[in-house]
DSSP file (Angstrom, degrees, kcal/mol; ACC not computed):
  #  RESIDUE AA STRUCTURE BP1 BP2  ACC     N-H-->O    O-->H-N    N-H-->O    O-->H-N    TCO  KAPPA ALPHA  PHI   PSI    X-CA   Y-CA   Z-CA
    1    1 A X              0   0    0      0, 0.0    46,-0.6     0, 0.0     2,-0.4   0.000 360.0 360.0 360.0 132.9  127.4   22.4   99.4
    2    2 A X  E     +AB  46  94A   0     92,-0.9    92,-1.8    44,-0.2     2,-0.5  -0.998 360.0 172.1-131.1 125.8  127.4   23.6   95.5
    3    3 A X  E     -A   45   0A   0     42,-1.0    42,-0.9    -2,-0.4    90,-0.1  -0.930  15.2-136.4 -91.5 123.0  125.4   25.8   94.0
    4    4 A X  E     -A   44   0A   0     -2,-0.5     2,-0.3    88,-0.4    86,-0.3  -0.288  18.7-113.1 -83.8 160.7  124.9   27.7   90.5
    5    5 A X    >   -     0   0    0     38,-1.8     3,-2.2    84,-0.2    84,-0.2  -0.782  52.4 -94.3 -93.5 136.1  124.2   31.0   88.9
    6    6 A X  G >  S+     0   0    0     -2,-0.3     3,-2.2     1,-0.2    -1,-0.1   0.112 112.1  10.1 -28.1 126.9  121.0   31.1   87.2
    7    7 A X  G 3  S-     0   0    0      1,-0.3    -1,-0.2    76,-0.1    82,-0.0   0.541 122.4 -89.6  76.0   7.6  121.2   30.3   83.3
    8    8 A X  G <   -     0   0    0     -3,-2.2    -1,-0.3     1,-0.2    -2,-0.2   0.593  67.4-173.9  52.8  17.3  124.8   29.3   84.4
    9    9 A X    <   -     0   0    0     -3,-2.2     2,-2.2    73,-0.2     3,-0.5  -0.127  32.3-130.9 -26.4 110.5  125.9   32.6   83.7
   10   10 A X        +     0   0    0      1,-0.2    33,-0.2    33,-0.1    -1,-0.1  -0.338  68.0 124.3 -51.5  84.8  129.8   33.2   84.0
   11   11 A X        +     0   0    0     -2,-2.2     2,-6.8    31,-1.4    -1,-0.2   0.717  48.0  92.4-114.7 -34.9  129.3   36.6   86.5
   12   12 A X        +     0   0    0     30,-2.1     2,-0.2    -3,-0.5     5,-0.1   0.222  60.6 105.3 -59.9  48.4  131.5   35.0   89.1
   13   13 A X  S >> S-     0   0    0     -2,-6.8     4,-1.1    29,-0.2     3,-0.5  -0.739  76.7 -16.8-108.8 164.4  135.1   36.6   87.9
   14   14 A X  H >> S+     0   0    0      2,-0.3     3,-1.0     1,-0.3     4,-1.0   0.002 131.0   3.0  61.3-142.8  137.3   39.7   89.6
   15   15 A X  H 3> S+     0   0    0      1,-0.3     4,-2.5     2,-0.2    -1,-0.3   0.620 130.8  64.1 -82.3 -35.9  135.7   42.0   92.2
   16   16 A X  H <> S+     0   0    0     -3,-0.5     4,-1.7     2,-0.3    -1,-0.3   0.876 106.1  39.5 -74.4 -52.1  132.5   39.8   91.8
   17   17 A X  H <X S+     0   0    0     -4,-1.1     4,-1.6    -3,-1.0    -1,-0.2   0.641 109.2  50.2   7.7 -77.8  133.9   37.0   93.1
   18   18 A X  H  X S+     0   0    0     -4,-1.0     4,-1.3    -5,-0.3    -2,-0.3   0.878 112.5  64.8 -84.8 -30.1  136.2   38.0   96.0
   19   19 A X  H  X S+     0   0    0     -4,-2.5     4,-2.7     2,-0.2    -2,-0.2   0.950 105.9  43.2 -25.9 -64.8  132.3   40.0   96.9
   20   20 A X  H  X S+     0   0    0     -4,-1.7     4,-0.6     1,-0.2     5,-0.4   0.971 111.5  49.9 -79.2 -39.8  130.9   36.8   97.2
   21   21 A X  H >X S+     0   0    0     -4,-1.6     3,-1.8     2,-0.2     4,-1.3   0.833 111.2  49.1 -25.2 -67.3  133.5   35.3   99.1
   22   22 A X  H 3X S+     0   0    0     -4,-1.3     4,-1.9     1,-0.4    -1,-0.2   0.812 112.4  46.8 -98.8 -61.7  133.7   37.8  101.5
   23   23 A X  H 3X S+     0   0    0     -4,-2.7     4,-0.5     1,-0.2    -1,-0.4   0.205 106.1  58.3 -84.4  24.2  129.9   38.0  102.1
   24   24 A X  H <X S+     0   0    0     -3,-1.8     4,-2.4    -4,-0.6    -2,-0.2   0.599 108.7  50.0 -95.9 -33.8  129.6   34.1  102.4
   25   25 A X  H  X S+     0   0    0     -4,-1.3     4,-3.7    -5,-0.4    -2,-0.2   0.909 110.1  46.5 -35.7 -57.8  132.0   34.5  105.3
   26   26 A X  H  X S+     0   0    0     -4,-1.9     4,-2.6     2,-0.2     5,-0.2   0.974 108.6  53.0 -70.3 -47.7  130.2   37.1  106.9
   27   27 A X  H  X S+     0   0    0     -4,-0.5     4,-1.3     1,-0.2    -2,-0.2   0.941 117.3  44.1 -61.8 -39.8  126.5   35.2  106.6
   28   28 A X  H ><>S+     0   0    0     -4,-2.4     5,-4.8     1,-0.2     3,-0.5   0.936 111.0  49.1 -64.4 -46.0  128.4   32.1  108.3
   29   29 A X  H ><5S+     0   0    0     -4,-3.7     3,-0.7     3,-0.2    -1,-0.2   0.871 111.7  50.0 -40.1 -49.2  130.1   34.2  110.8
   30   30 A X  H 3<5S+     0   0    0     -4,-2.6    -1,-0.2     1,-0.2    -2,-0.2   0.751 117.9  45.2 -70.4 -34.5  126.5   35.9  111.5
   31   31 A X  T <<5S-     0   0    0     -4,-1.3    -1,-0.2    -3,-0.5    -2,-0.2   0.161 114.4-105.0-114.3  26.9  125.1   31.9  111.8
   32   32 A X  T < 5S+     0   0    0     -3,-0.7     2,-0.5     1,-0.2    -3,-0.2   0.786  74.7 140.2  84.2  11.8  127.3   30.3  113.8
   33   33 A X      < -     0   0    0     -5,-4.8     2,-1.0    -6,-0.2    -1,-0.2  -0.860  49.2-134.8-129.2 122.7  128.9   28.4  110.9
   34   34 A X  E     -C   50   0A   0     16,-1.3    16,-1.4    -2,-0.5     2,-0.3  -0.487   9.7-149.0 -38.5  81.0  132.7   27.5  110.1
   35   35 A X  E     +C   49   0A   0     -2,-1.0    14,-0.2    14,-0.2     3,-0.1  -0.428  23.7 176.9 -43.4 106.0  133.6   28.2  106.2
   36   36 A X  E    S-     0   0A   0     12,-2.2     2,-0.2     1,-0.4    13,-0.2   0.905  72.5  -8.5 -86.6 -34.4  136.4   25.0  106.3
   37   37 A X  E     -C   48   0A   0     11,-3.9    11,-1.5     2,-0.0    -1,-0.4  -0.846  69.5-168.8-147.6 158.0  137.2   25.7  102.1
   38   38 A X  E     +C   47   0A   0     -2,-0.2     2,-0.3     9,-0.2     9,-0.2  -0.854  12.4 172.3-142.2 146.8  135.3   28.1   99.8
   39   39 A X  E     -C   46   0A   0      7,-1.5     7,-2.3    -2,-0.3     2,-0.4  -0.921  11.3-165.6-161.9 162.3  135.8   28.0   95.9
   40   40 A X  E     -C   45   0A   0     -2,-0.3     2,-0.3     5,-0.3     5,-0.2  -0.987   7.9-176.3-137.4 140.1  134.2   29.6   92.7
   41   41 A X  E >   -C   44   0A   0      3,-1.8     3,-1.2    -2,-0.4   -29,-0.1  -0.596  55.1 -76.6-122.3-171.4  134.3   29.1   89.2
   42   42 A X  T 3  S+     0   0    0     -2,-0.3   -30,-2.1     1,-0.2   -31,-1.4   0.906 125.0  23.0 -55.4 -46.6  132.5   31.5   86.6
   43   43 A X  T 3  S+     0   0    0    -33,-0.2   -38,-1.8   -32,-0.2     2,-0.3   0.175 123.9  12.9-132.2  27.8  129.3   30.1   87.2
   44   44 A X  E <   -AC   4  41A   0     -3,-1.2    -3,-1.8   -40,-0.2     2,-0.3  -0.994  59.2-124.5-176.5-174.0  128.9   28.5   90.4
   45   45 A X  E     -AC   3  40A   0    -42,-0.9   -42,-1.0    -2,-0.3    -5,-0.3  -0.987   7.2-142.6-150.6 160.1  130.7   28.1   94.2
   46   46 A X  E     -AC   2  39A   0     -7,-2.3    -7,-1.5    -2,-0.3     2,-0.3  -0.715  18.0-179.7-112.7 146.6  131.9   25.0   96.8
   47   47 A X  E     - C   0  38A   0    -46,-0.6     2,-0.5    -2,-0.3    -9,-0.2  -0.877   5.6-176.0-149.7 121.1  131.3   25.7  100.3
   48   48 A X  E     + C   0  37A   0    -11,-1.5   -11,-3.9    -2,-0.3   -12,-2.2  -0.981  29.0 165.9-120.1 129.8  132.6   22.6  102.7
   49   49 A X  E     - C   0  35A   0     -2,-0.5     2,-0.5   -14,-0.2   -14,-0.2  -0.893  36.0-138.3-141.9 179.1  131.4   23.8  106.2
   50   50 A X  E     + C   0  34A   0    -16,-1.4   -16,-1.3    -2,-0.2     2,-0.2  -0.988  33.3 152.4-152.5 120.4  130.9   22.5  109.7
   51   51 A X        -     0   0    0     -2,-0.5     2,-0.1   -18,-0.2   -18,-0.1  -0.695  40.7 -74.3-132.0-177.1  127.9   23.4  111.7
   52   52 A X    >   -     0   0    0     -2,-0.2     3,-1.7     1,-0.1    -1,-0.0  -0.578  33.7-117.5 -97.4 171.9  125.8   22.2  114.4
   53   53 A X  T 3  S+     0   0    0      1,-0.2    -1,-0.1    -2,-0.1    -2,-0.0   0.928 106.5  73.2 -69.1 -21.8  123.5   19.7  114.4
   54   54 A X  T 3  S+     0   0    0      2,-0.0     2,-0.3    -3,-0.0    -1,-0.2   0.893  79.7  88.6 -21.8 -42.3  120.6   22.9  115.5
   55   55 A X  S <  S-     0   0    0     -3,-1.7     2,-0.5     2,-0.1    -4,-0.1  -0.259  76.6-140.9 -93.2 154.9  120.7   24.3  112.2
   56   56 A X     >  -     0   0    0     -2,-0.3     4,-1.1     1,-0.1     3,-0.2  -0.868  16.1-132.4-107.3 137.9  118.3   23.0  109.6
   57   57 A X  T  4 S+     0   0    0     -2,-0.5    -1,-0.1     2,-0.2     5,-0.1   0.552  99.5  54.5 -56.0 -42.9  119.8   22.7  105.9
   58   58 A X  T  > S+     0   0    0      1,-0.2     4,-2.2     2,-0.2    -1,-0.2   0.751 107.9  45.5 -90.7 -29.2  117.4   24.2  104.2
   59   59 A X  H  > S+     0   0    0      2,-0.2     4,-1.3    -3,-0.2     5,-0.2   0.876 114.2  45.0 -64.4 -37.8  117.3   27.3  106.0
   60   60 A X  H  < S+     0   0    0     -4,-1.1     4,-0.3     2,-0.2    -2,-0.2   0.596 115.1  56.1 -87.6  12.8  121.0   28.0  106.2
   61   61 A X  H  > S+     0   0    0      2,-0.1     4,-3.4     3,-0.1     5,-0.3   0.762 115.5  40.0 -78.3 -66.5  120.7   26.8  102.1
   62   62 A X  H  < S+     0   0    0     -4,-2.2     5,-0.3     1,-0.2     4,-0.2   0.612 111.2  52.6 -82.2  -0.3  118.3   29.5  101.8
   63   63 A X  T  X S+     0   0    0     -4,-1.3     4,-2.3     3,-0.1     5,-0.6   0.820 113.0  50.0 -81.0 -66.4  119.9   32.3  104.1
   64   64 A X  H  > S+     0   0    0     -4,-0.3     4,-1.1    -5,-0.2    -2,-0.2   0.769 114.0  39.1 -46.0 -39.7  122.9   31.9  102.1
   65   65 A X  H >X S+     0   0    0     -4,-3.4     3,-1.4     3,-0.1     4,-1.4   0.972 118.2  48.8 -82.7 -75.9  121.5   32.1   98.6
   66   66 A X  H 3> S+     0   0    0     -5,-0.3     4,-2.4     1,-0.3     5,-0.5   0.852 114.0  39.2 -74.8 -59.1  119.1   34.8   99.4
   67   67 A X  H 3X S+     0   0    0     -4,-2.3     4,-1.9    -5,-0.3    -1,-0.3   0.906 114.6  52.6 -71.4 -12.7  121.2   37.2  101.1
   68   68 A X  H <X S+     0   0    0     -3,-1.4     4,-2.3    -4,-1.1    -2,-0.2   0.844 107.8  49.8 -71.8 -19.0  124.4   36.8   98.8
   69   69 A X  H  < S+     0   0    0     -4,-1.4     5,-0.4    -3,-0.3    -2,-0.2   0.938 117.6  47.9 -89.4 -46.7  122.3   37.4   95.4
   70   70 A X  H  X S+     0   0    0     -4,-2.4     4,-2.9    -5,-0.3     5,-0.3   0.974 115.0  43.8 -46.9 -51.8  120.9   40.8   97.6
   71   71 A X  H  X S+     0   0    0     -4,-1.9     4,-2.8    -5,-0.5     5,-0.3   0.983 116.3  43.2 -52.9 -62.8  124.2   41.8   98.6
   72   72 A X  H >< S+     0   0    0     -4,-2.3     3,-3.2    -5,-0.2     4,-0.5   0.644 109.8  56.9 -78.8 -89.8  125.9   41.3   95.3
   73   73 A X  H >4 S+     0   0    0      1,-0.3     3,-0.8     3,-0.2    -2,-0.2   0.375 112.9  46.8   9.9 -73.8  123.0   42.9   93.4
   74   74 A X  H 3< S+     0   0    0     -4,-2.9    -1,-0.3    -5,-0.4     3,-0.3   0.806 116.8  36.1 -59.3 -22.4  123.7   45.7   95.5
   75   75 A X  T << S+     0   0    0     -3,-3.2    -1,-0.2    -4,-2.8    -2,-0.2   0.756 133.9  26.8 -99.6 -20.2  127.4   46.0   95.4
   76   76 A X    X   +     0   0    0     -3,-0.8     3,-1.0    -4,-0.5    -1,-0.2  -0.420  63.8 164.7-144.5  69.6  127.5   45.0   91.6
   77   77 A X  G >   +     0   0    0     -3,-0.3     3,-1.4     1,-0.3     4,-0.1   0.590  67.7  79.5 -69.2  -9.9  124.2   45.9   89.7
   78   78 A X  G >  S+     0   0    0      1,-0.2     3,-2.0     2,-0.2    -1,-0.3   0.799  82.7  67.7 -60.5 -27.0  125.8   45.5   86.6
   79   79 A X  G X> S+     0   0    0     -3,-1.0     3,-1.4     1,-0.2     4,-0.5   0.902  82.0  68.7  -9.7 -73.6  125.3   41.9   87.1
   80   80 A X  G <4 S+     0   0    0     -3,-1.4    -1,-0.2     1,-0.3     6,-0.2   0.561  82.8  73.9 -70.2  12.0  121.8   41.9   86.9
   81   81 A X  G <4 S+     0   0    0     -3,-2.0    -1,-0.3     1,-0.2    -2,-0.1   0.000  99.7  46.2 -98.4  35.6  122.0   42.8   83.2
   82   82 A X  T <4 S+     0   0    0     -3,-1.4     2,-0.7   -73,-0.0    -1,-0.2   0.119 117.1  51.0-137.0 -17.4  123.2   39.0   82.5
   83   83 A X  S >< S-     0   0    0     -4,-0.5     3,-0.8    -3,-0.2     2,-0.1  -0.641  74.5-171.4-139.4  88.9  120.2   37.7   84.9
   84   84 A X  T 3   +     0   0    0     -2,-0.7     3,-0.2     1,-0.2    -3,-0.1  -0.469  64.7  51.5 -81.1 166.3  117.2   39.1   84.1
   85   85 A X  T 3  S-     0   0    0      1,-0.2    -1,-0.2    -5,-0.1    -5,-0.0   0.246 120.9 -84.8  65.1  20.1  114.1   38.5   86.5
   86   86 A X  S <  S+     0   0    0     -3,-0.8     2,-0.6    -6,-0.2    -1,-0.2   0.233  90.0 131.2  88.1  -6.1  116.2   39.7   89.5
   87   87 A X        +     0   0    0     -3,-0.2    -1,-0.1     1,-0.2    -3,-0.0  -0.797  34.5 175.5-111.8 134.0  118.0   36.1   90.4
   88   88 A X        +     0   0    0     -2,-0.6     2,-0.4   -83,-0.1   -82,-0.2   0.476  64.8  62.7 -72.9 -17.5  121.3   35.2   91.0
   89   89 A X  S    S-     0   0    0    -84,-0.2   -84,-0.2   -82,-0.0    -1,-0.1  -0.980  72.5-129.4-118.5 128.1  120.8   31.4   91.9
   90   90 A X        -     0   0    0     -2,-0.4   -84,-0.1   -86,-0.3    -2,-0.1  -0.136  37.8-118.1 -37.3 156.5  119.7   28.8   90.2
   91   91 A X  S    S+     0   0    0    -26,-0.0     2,-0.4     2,-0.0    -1,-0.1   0.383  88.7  68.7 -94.7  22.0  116.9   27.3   92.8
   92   92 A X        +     0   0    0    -88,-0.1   -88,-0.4     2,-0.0     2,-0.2  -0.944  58.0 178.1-136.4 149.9  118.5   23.6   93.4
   93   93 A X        -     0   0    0     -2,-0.4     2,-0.4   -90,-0.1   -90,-0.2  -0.882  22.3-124.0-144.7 167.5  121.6   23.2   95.2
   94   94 A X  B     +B    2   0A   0    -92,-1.8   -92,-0.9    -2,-0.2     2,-0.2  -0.933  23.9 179.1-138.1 115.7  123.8   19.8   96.4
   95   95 A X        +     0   0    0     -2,-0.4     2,-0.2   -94,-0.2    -2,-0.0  -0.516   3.0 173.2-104.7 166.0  124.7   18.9   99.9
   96   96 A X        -     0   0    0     -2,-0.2    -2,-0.0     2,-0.0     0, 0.0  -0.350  27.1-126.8-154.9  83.1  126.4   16.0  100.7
   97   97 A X        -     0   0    0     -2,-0.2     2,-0.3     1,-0.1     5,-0.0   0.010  24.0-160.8 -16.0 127.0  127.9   15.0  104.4
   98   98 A X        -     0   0    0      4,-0.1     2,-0.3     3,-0.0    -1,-0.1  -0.890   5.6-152.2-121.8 149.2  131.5   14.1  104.6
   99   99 A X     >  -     0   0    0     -2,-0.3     4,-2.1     4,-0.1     3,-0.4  -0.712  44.6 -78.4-116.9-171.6  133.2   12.2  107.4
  100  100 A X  T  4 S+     0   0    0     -2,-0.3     4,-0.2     1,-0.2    -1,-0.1   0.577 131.3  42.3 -40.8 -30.6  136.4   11.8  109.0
  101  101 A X  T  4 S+     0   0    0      2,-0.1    -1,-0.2     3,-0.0     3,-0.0   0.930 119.7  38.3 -70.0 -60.9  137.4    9.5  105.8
  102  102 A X  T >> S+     0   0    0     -3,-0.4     3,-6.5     2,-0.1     4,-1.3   0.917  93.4  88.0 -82.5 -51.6  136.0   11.5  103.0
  103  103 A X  H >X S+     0   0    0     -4,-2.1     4,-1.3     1,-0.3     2,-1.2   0.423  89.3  49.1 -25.7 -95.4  136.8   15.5  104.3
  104  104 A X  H 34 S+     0   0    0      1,-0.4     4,-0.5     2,-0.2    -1,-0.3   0.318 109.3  45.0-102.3  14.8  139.9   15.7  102.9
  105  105 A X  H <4 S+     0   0    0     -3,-6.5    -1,-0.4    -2,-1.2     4,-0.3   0.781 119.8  39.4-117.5 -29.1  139.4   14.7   99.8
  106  106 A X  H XX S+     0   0    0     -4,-1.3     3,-5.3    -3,-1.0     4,-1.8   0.968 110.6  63.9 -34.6 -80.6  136.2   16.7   99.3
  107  107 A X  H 3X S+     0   0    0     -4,-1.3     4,-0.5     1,-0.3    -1,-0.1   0.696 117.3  30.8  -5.6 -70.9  138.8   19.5  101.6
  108  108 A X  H 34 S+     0   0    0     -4,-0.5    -1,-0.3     1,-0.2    -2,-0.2   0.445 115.4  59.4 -85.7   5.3  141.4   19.2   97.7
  109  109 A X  H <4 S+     0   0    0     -3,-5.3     4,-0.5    -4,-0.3    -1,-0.2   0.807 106.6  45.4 -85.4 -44.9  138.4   18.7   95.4
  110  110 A X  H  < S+     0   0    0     -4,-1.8    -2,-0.2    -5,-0.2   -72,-0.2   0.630 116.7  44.5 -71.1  -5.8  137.0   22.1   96.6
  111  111 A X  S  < S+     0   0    0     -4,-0.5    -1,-0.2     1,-0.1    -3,-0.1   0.313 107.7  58.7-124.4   2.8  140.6   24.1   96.2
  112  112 A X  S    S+     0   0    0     -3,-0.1    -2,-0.2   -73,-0.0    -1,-0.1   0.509  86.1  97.8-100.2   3.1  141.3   22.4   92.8
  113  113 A X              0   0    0     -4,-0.5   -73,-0.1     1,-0.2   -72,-0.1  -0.270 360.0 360.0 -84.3 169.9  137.9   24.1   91.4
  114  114 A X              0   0    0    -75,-0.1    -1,-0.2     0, 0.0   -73,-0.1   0.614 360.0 360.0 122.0 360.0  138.6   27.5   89.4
């Protein structure tokens, strides 16, 4: 799963960063869902995660985006003076299924990013 920050702003650095980490963790923890690798660059994050088949895509797409841009707003409003109209994600994201073949090279694609 990939997403960007709106306008591709670089905000993802430091304390801003290890924030969202921390709260993507927590939203998965909250939904039943395994973080397997996380990664971030300036202006965007890698998620390969493993969930059940129950959950629909689009919701746990749109839990994720929506409460991490609240969260970090709140924990780093300085932020929002790089994304004006109050959002932190771009509104398209890319999911992709891996299998027993492909996972571990997705697994070292997502821990070379940075």
């Amino acid at each position: 799963m990939v997403w960007c920050v709106k306008y591709r702003r670089k905000v993802l650095v430091n304390q801003v960063e290890q924030s969202l980490k921390q709260i993507v963790r927590d939203i998965c923890v909250a939904q039943g869902i395994e973080v397997e690798e996380m990664e971030t660059d300036k202006d965007y994050i890698h998620l390969l995660i493993s969930m059940k088949p129950q959950h629909y895509i689009p919701s746990v797409v749109k839990t994720l985006k929506g409460q991490s841009a609240r969260r970090l707003f709140k924990l780093h409003p300085e932020i929002k003076q790089y994304l004006w109209g109050g959002h932190m994600w771009n509104p398209s994201y890319f999911i992709a299924t891996v299998s027993g073949n492909t996972e571990e090279q997705v697994r070292k694609y997502i821990q070379s990013q940075q």
